[in-house]
C-alpha positions in Angstrom: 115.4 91.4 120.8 115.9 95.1 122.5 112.8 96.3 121.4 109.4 95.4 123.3 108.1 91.6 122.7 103.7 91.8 122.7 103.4 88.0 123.4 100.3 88.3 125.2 97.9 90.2 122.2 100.1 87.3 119.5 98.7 84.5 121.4 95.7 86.2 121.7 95.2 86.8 118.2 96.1 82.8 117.2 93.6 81.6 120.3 90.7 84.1 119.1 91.0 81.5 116.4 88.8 83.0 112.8 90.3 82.7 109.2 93.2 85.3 110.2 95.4 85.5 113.2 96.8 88.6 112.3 93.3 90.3 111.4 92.4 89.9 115.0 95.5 91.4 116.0 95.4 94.4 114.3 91.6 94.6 114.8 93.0 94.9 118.3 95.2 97.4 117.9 92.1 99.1 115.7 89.9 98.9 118.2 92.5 100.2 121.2 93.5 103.1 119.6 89.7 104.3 118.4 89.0 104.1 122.2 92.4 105.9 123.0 91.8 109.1 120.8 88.4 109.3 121.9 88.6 108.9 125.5 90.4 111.2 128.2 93.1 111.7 126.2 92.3 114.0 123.3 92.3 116.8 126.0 96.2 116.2 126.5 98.5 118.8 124.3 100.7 116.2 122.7 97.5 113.8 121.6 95.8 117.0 120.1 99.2 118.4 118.6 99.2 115.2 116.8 95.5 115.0 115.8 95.6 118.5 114.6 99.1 117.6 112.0 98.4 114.2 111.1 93.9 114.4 110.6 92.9 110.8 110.2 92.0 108.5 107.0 88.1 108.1 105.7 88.2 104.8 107.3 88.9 105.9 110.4 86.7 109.1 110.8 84.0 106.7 110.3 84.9 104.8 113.4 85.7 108.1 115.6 82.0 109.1 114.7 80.5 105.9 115.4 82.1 106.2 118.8 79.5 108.4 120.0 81.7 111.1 121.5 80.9 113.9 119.5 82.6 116.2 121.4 85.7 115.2 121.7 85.8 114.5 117.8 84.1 117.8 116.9 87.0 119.3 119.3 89.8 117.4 117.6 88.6 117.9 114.0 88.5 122.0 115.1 92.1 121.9 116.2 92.7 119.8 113.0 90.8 123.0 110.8 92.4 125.4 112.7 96.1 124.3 111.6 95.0 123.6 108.1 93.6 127.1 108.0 96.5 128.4 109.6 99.2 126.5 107.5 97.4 126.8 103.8 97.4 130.7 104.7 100.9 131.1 105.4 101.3 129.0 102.0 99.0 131.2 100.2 100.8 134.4 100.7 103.9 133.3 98.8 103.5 133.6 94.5 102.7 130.6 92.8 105.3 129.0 90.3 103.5 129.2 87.1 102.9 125.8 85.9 105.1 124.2 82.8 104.5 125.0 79.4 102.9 123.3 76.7 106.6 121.8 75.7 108.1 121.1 79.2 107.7 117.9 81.0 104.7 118.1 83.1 105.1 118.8 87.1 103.6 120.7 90.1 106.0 121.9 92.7 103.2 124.1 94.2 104.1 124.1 98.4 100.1 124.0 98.7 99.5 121.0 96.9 102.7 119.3 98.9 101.2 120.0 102.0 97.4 119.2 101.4 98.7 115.5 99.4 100.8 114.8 103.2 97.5 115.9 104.5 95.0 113.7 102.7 97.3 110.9 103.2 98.0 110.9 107.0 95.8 109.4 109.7 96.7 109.5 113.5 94.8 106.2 113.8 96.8 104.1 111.0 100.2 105.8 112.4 99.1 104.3 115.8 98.1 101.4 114.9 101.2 100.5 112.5 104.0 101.3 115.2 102.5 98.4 117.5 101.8 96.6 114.6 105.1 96.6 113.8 106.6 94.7 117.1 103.3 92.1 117.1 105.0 90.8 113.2 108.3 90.8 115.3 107.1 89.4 117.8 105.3 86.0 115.8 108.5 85.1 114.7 110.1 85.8 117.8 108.0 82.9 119.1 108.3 81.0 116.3 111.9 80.6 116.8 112.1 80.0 120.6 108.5 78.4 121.7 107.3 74.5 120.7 103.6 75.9 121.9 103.6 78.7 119.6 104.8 76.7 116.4 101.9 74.1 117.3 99.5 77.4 117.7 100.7 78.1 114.5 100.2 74.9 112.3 96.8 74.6 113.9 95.4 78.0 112.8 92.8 78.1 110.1 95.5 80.4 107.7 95.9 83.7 106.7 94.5 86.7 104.5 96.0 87.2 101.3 97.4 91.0 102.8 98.6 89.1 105.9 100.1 86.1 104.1 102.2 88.2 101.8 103.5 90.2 104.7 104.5 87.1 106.5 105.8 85.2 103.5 108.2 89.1 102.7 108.9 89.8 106.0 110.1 85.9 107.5 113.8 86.1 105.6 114.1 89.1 108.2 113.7 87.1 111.0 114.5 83.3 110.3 117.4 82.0 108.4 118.3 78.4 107.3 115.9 75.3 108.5 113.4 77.7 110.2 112.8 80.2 107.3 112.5 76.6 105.8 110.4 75.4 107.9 108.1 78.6 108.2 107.6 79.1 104.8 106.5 75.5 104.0 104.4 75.7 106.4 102.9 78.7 106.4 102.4 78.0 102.3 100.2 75.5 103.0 98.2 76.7 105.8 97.7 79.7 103.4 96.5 77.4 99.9 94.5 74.6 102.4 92.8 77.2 104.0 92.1 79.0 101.0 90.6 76.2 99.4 88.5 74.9 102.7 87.0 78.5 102.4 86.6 78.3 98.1 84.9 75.2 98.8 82.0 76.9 101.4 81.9 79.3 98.9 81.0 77.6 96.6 78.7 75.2 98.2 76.6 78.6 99.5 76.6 79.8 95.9 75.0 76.2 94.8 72.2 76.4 97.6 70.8 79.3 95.7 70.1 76.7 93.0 66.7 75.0 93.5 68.2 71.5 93.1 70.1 71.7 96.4 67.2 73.6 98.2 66.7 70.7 100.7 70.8 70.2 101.0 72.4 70.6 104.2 74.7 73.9 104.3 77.2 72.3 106.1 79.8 75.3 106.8 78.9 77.5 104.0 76.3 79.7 105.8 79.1 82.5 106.8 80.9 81.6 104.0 80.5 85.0 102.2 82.0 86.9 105.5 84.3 84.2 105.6 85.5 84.7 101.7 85.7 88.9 102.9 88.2 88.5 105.3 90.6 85.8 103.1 90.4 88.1 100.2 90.3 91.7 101.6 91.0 91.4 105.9 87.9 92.8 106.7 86.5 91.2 110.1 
C-alpha cells in the first residue's frame, strides 16, 4: 500500500470500544481538525486561502463557535465574506441569460447560482476530515488482511452504524477478494444484525420502564439506551 497506513487512530477507534468503531474515528478526525482551523493556524495564507473558497457546512460552524475563539472565526468568516463579495460582484456585472420560456424544458445556467450552490455545499472541515478518512477505511482492511490481533479486535467489537456498515459492506470488494471478502462480510453481517438487535432490545426494555407495571424492574442496560439507539441509526456520538 503506497499511500500512508493510520494504524495507530484504527486501533484506537476499535479499543475506544462504543456501538461504532468507526464513529470514534472520525469523531477523531472531527475533533482534530476543529482544533486545527481554530488554533495557530488560521493565521497561515494557505489555511485562510482555503477557509475563504471552501466556508464550512452548518454543522461545522456550530462547532468553530463553540470553540470559543471568536477571533480567529470572526477573522476567517471575514476573509470568507470578502471573496464571496468579491467573486458574486465580478459575476454580477456580466447580463443575465433570460430564463426558459413557458414551453422550453426548465433550467438555470445563471454563473451566480453555480457559484453560490458550490458555495453552500463546501465545508473546509468535512474536506478535511474526508481525505484522512479516506486512508483510516483503507487502512481497517489493510489490517484485516495482514494482522490475527486486528481480525480478533474486529469480531469482538459491539458493531457498526447503519452509515458505517454500508460503507464497509460497499467498500470491502475493493480491498479483499476470495476467502477474506468472504470472511469479512460474514462476519461483519452479523456483528452488524447482533448488535443491532442487542441495542433494539435495550430499547425496548427502556421504552417498557415507562410503563407502571415494570416501575420496580431492574433497567439492566437500557438506561443509555436511547443515546445508544442515536448513534446505531444516525452516527451521532
Amino acid at each position: 500500500m503506497k499511500e500512508k497506513l493510520h494504524t495507530i487512530p484504527v486501533n484506537d477507534g476499535f479499543d475506544n470500544g462504543g456501538e461504532c468503531p468507526v464513529c470514534n474515528m472520525r469523531k477523531d478526525l472531527e475533533v482534530k481538525a476543529i482544533d486545527f482551523t481554530m488554533g495557530p493556524s488560521y493565521m497561515e495564507d494557505d489555511v485562510r486561502g482555503e477557509t475563504s473558497k471552501l466556508g464550512f457546512c452548518q454543522e461545522h460552524i456550530k462547532l468553530l463557535y463553540e470553540n470559543q475563539n471568536r477571533l480567529g472565526l470572526s477573522l476567517i468568516l471575514k476573509s470568507h465574506m470578502d471573496k464571496i463579495i468579491k467573486d458574486i460582484e465580478k459575476l454580477a456585472s456580466s447580463p443575465r441569460i433570460p430564463g426558459p420560456s413557458l414551453f422550453k424544458k426548465q433550467s438555470d445556467n445563471s454563473a451566480i447560482v453555480s457559484y453560490m450552490e458550490k458555495i453552500n455545499d463546501s465545508c473546509y472541515i468535512c474536506d478535511k476530515i474526508n481525505r484522512t478518512f479516506e486512508r483510516y477505511i483503507a487502512t481497517i482492511f489493510h489490517l484485516f488482511r495482514h494482522e490475527d490481533s486486528f481480525r480478533q479486535k474486529f469480531r469482538d467489537c459491539q458493531g457498526f452504524c447503519n452509515q458505517h456498515y454500508t460503507l464497509l459492506y460497499k467498500t470491502a470488494p475493493k480491498y479483499l477478494s476470495g476467502d477474506q471478502l468472504k470472511d469479512f462480510t460474514n462476519q461483519l453481517n452479523t456483528l452488524y444484525i447482533d448488535n443491532m438487535k442487542r441495542v433494539r432490545d435495550d430499547l425496548d426494555w427502556f421504552i417498557d420502564k415507562f410503563d407502571y407495571r415494570y416501575a420496580d424492574r431492574p433497567w439492566n442496560n437500557s438506561k443509555d439506551a436511547l443515546p445508544r439507539t442515536i448513534i446505531k441509526t444516525n452516527s451521532v456520538i
